[in-house]
C-alpha positions in Angstrom: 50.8 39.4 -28.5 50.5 40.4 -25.0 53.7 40.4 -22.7 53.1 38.2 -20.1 54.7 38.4 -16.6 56.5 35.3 -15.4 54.8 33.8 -12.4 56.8 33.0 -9.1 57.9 29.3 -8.2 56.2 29.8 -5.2 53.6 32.2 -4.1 53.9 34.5 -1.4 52.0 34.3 1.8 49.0 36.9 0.9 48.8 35.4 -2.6 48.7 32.0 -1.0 45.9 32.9 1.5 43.9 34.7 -0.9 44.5 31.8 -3.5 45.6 34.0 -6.3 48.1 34.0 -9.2 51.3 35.3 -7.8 53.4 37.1 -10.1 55.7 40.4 -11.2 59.1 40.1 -8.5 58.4 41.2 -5.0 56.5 43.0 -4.1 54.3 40.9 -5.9 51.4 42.8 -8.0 48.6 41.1 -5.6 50.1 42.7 -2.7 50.9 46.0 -4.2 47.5 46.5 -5.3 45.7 45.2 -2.1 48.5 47.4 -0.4 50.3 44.2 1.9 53.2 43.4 2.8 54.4 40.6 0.8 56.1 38.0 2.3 57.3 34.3 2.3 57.6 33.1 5.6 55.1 30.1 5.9 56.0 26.7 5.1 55.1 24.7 2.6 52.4 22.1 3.9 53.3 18.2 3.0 51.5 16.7 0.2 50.1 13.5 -0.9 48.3 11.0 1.1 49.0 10.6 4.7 48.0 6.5 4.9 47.5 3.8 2.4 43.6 3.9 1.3 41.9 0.4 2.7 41.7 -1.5 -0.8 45.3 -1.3 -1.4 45.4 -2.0 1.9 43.5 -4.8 1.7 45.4 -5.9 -1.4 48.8 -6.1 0.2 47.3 -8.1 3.3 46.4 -10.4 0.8 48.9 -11.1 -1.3 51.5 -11.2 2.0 49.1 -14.3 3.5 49.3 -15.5 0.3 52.8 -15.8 -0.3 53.0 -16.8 3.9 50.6 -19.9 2.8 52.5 -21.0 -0.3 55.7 -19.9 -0.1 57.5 -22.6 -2.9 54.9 -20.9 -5.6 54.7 -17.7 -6.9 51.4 -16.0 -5.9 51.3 -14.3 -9.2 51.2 -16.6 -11.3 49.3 -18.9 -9.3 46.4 -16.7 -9.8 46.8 -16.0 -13.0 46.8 -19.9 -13.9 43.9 -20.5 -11.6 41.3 -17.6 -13.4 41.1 -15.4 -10.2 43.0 -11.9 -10.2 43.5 -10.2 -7.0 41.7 -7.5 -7.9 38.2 -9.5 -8.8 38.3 -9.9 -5.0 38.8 -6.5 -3.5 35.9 -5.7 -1.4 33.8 -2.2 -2.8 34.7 0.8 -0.7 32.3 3.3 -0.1 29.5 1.2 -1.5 26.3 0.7 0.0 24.8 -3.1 -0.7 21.6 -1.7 0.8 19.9 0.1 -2.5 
């Protein structure tokens, strides 16, 4: 069995750049071998998406005029009882008609 060296929570700034496995305390063995200094001073970029994609989008828009049309029924169920989901009527994104 090999002994392993724990990796960091976070990667330093040169491992980070040079998108490599950051690992053995500081200095880290990435920057000792590529003679660096190693260093954690950037900040961590946000993640996730920035807006709502346009089917969901879409899908909220409708179910909100929905609700705003009928508002003594529950829009759920009212689709469900009628045969028509929500989602059978979400427009394809990205998708060329003109094949």
């Amino acid at each position: 069995m090999s002994a392993r060296s724990p990796a960091t929570k976070t990667a330093c700034d040169g491992c980070k750049i040079r998108k490599i496995r950051c690992r053995d305390g500081h200095p880290c063995q990435g920057c000792r071998n590529s003679r660096i200094k190693c260093t954690y001073l950037r900040a961590q970029k946000p993640r996730g998406p920035q807006r709502l994609r346009f089917a969901t989008q879409y899908l909220i828009d409708q179910v909100q005029r929905e609700v705003a049309a009928q508002p003594s029924q529950d829009p759920i169920l009212s689709s469900e009882s009628q045969g028509t989901g929500i989602t059978s009527q979400v427009p394809a994104v990205g998708r060329s008609n003109d094949l």
